[in-house]
C-alpha positions in Angstrom: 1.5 -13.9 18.9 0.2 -12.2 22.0 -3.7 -11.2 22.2 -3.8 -7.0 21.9 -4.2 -6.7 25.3 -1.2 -8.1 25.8 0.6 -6.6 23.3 -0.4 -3.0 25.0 -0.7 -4.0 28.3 -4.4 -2.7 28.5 -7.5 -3.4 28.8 -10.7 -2.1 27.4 -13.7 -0.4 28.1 -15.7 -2.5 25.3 -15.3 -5.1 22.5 -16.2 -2.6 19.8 -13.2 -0.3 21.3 -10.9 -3.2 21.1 -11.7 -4.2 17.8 -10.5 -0.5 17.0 -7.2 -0.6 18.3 -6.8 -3.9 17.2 -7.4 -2.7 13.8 -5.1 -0.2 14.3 -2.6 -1.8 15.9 -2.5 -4.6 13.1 -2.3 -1.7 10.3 0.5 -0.4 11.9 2.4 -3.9 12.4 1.9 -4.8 8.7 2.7 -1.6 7.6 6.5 -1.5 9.8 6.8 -5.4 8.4 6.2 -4.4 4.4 8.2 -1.0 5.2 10.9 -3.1 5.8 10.8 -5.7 3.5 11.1 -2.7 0.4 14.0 -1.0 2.2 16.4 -3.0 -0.1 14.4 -1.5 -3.1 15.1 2.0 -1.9 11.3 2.5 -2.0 8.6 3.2 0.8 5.9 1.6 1.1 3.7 4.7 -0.4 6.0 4.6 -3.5 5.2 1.1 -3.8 1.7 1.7 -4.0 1.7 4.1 -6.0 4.4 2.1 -8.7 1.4 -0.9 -8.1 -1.5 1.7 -9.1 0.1 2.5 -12.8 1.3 -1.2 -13.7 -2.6 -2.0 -13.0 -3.6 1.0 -14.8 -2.0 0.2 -18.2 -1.1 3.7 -19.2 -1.1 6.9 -18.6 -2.6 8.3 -15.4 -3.3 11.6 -14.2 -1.8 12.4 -10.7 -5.3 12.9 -9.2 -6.3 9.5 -10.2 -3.3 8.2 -8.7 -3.9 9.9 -5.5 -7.6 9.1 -4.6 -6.3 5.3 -5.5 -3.5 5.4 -2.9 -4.2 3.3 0.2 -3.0 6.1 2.3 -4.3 9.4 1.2 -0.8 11.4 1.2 -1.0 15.5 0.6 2.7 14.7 -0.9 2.0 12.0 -3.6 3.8 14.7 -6.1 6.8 14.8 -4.1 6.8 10.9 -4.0 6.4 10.5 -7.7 9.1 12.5 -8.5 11.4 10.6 -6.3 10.3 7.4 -8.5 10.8 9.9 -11.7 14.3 10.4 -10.5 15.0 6.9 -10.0 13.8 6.0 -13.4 10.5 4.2 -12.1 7.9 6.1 -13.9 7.6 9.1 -16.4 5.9 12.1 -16.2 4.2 14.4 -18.8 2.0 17.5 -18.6 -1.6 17.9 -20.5 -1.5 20.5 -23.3 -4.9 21.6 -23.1 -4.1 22.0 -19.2 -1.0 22.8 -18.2 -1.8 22.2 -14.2 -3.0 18.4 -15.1 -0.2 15.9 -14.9 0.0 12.6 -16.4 2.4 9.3 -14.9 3.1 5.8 -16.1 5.5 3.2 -14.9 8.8 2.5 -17.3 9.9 -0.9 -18.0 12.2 -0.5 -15.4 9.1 0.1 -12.9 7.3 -2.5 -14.2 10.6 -5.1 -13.5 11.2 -4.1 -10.1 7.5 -4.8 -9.3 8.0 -8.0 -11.1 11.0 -8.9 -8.9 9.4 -8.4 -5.9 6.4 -10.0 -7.0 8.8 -13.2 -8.2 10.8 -13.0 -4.8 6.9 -13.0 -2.8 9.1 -10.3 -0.7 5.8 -9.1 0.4 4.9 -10.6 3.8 1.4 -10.1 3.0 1.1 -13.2 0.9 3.0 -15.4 3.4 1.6 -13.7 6.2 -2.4 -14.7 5.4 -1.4 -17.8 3.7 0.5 -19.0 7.2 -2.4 -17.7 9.7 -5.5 -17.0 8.0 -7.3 -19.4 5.5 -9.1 -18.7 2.5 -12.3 -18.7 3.9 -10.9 -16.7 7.3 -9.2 -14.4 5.0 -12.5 -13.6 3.0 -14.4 -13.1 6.5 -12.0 -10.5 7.7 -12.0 -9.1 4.5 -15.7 -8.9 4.2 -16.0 -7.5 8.0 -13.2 -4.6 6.9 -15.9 -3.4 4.3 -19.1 -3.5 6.4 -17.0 -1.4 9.4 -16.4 1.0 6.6 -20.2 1.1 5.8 
């Protein structure tokens, strides 16, 4: 695997700037890689997530909790969800007391695609760090991520 200045053909000004595009540049190659690898679901990579955020969160979920749990903040979560409500994934169901608050969950049909892809380890991520990181690396990296986010 090239070095980032290789892979952009650039140099830079400072180590700190570097890091940045690195950072960037590595979000955007693991995000292309894991796009890819749900293709054959017929999901993206946001519907994914969000299908990942109700199987954790056991049962019903309002859509606002979904959202501010997403990895990538998306202004169309709605729009996503209903594609997965279409496609059988999860269920929807509006509060009585408030008619503008609305409720998901992931079906059982949700719940086994996640457990296919889960079974099939289609998810590079878990080859990916278990191939080039180690533990230890992984938990560094991991670690550094947090304190550049303060």
């Amino acid at each position: 695997m090239p070095t980032i200045s290789e892979a952009i053909q650039s140099s830079f000004e400072t180590d700190q700037h570097m890091a940045v595009v690195n950072i960037l540049y590595t979000a955007n190659w693991l995000k292309n890689l894991h796009g890819d690898d749900l293709k054959s679901y017929d999901i993206t990579l946001q519907q994914f997530n969000i299908l990942r955020i109700l199987r954790g969160g056991k049962d019903w979920m309002t859509m606002n909790d979904v959202k501010s749990r997403m990895i990538e903040k998306s202004p169309n979560a709605t729009r996503l969800a209903d594609k997965l409500i279409d496609a059988g994934l999860i269920e929807r169901k509006r509060c009585d007391e408030d008619r503008r608050v609305v409720y998901v969950r992931i079906t059982q049909k949700g719940k086994k695609m996640l457990k296919t892809i889960d079974d099939q380890k289609t998810m590079l991520l878990v080859d990916g760090f278990h191939k080039n990181l180690t533990t230890k690396e992984a938990k560094t990296l991991s670690d550094l991520l947090d304190k550049l986010r303060g």
